[in-house]
N, C-alpha and C positions, 0 to 999 in steps of 0.2 A: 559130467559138466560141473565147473566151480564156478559158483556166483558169489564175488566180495562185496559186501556193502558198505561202505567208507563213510561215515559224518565227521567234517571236519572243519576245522575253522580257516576254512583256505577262502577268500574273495574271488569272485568271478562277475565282470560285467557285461556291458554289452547289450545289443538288440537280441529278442529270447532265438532268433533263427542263424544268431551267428556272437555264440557266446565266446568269449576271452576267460582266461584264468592265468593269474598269477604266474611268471615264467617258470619257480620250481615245481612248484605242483606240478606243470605242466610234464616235468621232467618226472615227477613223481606217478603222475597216473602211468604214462610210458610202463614206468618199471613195472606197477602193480598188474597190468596186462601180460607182462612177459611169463608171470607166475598163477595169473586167473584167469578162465577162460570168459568171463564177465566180469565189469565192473561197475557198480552201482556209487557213485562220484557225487555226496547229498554236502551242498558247501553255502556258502553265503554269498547273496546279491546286493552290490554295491555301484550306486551311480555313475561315484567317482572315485576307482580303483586306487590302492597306493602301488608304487612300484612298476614293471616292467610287464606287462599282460602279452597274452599272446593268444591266438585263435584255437578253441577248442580243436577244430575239425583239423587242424595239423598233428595231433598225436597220432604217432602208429598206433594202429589197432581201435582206429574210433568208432569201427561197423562194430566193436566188441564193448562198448561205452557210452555209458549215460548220466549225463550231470543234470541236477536237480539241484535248482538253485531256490534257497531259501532265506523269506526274510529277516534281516537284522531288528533284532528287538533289545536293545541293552539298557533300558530303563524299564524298570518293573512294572508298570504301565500297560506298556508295549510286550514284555512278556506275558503277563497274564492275558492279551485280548489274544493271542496267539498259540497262546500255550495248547489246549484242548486239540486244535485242528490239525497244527503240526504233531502233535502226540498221536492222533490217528493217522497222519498218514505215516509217519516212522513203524508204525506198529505193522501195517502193511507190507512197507518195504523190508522188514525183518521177517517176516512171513514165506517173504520170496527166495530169502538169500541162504548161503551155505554156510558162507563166515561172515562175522558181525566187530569189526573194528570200529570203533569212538575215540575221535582225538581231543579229547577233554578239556575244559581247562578257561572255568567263568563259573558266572553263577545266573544273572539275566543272559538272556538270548543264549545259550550255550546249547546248542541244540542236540550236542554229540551225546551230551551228559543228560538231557532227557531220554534220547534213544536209550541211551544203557541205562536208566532207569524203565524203560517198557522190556527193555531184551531181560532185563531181570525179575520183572513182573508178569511172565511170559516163560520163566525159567530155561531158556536159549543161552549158550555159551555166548561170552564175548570177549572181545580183547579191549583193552585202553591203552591209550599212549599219550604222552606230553611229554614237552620239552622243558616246562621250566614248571615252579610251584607256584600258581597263580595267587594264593592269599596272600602268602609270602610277599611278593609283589607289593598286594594291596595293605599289605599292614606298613611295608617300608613306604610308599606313596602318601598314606594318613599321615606320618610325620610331617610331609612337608606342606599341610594342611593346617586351617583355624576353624574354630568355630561351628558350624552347622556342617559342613564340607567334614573334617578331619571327626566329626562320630558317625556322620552318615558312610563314609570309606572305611572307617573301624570295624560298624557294625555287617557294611556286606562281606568283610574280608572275612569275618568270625562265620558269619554265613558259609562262607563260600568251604573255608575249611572245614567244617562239619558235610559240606554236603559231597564234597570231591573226597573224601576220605572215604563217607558211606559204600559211593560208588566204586572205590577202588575195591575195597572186602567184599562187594560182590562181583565184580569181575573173574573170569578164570583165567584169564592172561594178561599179566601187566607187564606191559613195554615200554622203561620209564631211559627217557634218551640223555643219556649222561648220568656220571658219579651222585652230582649235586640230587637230582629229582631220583635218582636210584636208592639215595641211602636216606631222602624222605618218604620213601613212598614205598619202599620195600616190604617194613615192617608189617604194614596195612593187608598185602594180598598173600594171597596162598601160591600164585605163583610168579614170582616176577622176576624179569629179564633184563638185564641191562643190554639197553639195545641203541645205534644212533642214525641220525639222521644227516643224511650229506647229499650234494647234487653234483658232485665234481665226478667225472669218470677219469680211472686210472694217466689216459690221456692229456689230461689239462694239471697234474702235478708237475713242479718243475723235475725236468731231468737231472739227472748228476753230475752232467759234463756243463751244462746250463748255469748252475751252482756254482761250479768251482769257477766258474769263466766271472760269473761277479762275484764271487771272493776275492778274486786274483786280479779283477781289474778294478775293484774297491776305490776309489777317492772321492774326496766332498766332504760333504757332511752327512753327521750319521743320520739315513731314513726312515723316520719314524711312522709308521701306520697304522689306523684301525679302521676297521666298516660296523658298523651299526646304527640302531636310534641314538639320537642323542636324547637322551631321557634320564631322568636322577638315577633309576635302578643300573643306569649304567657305568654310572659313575664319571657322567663327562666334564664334570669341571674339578675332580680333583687327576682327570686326565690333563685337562688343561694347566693346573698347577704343577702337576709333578715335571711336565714338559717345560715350565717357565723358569721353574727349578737347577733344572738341570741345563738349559741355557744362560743361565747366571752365574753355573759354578765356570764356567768356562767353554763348554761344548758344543762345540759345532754340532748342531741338530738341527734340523727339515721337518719336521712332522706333519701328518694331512689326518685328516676325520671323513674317512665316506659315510655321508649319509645325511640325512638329514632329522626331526624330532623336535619337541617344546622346548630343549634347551639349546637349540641352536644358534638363535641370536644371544642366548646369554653368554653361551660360550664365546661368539666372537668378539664380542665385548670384553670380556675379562681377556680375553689372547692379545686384542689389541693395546688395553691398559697397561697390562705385562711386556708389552713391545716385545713377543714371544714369537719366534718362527714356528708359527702355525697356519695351513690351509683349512678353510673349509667349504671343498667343493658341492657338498652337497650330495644328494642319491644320484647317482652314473648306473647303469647297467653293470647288472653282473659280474658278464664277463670281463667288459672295460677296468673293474677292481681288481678281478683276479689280475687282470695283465700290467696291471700298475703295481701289484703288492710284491710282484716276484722282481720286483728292481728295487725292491725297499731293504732294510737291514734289520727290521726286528718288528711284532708287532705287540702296543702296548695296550692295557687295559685294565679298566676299576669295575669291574661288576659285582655289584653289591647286594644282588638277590640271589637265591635259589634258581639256578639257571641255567641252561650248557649249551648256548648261544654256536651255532656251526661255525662262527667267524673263527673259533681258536682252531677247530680240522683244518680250515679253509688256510689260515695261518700255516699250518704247521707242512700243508701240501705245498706251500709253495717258499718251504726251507725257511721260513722266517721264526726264528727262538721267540714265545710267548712269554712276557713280561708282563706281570701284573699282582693283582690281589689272588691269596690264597683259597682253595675250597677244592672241596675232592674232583670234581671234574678235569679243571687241568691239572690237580696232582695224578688221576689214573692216565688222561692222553699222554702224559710224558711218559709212563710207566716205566718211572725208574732211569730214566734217558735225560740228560742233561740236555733235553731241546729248548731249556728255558729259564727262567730266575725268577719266584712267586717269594712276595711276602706277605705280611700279614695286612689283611683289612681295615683300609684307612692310614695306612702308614705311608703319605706321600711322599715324608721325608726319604723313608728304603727303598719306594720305590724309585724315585730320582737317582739314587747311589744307584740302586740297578742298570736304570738306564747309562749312566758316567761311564757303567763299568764294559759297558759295549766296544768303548774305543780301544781297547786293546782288541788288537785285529787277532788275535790267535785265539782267544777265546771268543771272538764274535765267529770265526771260523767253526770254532767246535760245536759250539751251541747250533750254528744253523747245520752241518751235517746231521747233527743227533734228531734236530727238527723234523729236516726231510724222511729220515730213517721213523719216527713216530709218526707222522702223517702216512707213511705209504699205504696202510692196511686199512685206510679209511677211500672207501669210493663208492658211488652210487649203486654200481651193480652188488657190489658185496654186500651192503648194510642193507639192503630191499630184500635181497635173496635171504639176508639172516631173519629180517622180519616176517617173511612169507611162511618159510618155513614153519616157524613157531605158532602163529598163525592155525595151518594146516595141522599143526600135530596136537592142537588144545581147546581151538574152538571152533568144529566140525559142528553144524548141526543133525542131530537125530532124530528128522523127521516121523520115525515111530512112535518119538516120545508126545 
């Protein structure tokens, strides 16, 4: 038998006899069943969930699964009255288990990062994984800060990067998802993996005859898309400038923002100032994006931290060229593939010429072929199965020991 133990910073709410979690995860625990014969699923409880929730007891495989919801403590406060009790019961549940995965990545409440400080005070194999560099984050965040606010987000960012570094040099497997957190985080562990994270199965990429059919029957104006937070690290309002930009030089352009974030209403504000053909419908379902982004012509983006955000796979599976700010992540998804045109960070101005340069329809043509062609190798069953594995082959525990 293989028993996984997962702490992760996934939300799940709900009454305790008919818990909801998050719709990827949901898709996520799926997978991690297909490859454990047990899963031990230790996540966060939240009143009022963000996003798209869906019912525990719909996962295949849920007579083989068990979530353990724990509380949110993100002011030091609240960590500290907590800290002790959850460290015993983490300590327990690593007692039980075969492998020890922690999805890392905070410094108050992070509960993952306390486990893999017990599995390594315990001297137990474990793995880490994160998607993006959360001091990182927090250091760009303090800029946009005054006074008490901008030392106290300084000081826990300083924090935080001493303490997630700790834990990564004790780890025996590091699973850092994307280029950006791969080649921060590399340096740190003794063994680490570039590894990613996606919820789309082969199925829901667009097909090739699908593609050329809106290549070929292309008019309008060109469609601009992104999905994510609207939040500074994302760079949503030099999103919004470079789109106002680029409707000023002359360009028929459409563009939409799924999602919603703190800088939501700023952004609309400045779109509307700008008299900028911009939507912002706000967070939709999932899948209602994916089915909207594959009628789109490109998808654009300013992200400005340490990050490797799935919105650019999710992009790239559904043949749309990724236009944005430079950084090794979407330099390796294109790998070498003209699925897209990256300039340097904070250069609205390039960015806008990028986007101009879309309306030549032969090269919007070529860009999105080469897109679909780099997105294909990214899908859920693949990337769970790459991570399982790795997983299985480096932190087995040794009950002997």
């Amino acid at each position: 038998m293989s028993k996984l133990l997962l702490v992760l910073p996934v939300e799940v709410g709900g009454a305790a006899d008919s818990l909801e979690i998050e719709a990827q995860a949901h898709n996520g625990l799926r997978l991690w069943l297909s490859h454990f014969d047990t899963v031990v699923a230790v996540c966060l409880y939240k009143t009022k969930p963000r996003g798209q929730m869906l019912p525990i007891s719909t996962i295949d495989g849920i007579e083989r699964l068990r979530v353990i919801p724990l509380p949110e403590a993100w002011l030091p406060h609240q960590f500290a009255s907590k800290l002790f009790a959850i460290s015993k019961f983490l300590a327990e549940e690593i007692e039980k288990a075969d492998y020890l995965h922690f999805g890392i990545g905070g410094l108050w409440g992070d509960w993952a990062s306390v486990g893999a400080i017990v599995a390594a005070l315990k001297r137990r194999p474990f793995a880490v994984w994160t998607d993006h560099v959360e001091s990182n984050a927090h250091f760009a965040s303090a800029l946009a800060k005054r006074g008490i606010a901008r030392l106290y987000t300084t000081g826990t960012a300083a924090m935080m990067a001493i303490y997630e570094r700790a834990i990564i040099r004790r780890a025996d497997l590091g699973l850092f998802h994307g280029a950006d957190c791969f080649q921060a985080y590399a340096p740190l562990n003794k063994n680490p993996h570039l590894v990613h994270n996606i919820h789309i199965g082969a199925n829901e990429h667009i097909t090739l005859d699908r593609l050329r059919e809106r290549l070929r029957d292309r008019r309008g104006p060109l469609k601009i898309g992104y999905a994510g937070r609207a939040a500074a690290e994302k760079g949503t309002l030099d999103w919004v400038e470079a789109i106002s930009l680029a409707a000023r030089s002359g360009v028929d352009v459409d563009a939409t923002w799924f999602g919603a974030g703190p800088e939501l209403d700023i952004a609309r504000q400045k779109a509307l100032q700008a008299n900028a053909p911009i939507h912002f419908p706000g967070a939709l379902p999932h899948s209602d994006v994916l089915n909207a982004l594959k009628t789109f012509d490109a998808f654009v983006f300013c992200h400005k931290t340490l990050e490797s955000p799935r919105c650019l796979i999710e992009a790239l599976s559904c043949g749309l060229p990724i236009v944005g700010y430079r950084s090794p992540y979407p330099e390796d998804l294109l790998s070498g593939l003209s699925g897209g045109i990256l300039v340097e960070q904070n250069s609205i101005a390039s960015l806008s010429h990028a986007i101009v340069s879309l309306c030549d329809r032969e090269r919007l043509a070529t860009l999105s072929l080469a897109a679909r062609s780099a997105g294909s190798r990214f899908t859920d069953e693949a990337v769970f199965a790459h991570r399982s594995e790795l997983i299985k082959r480096y932190v087995k525990i040794n009950r002997q020991t």
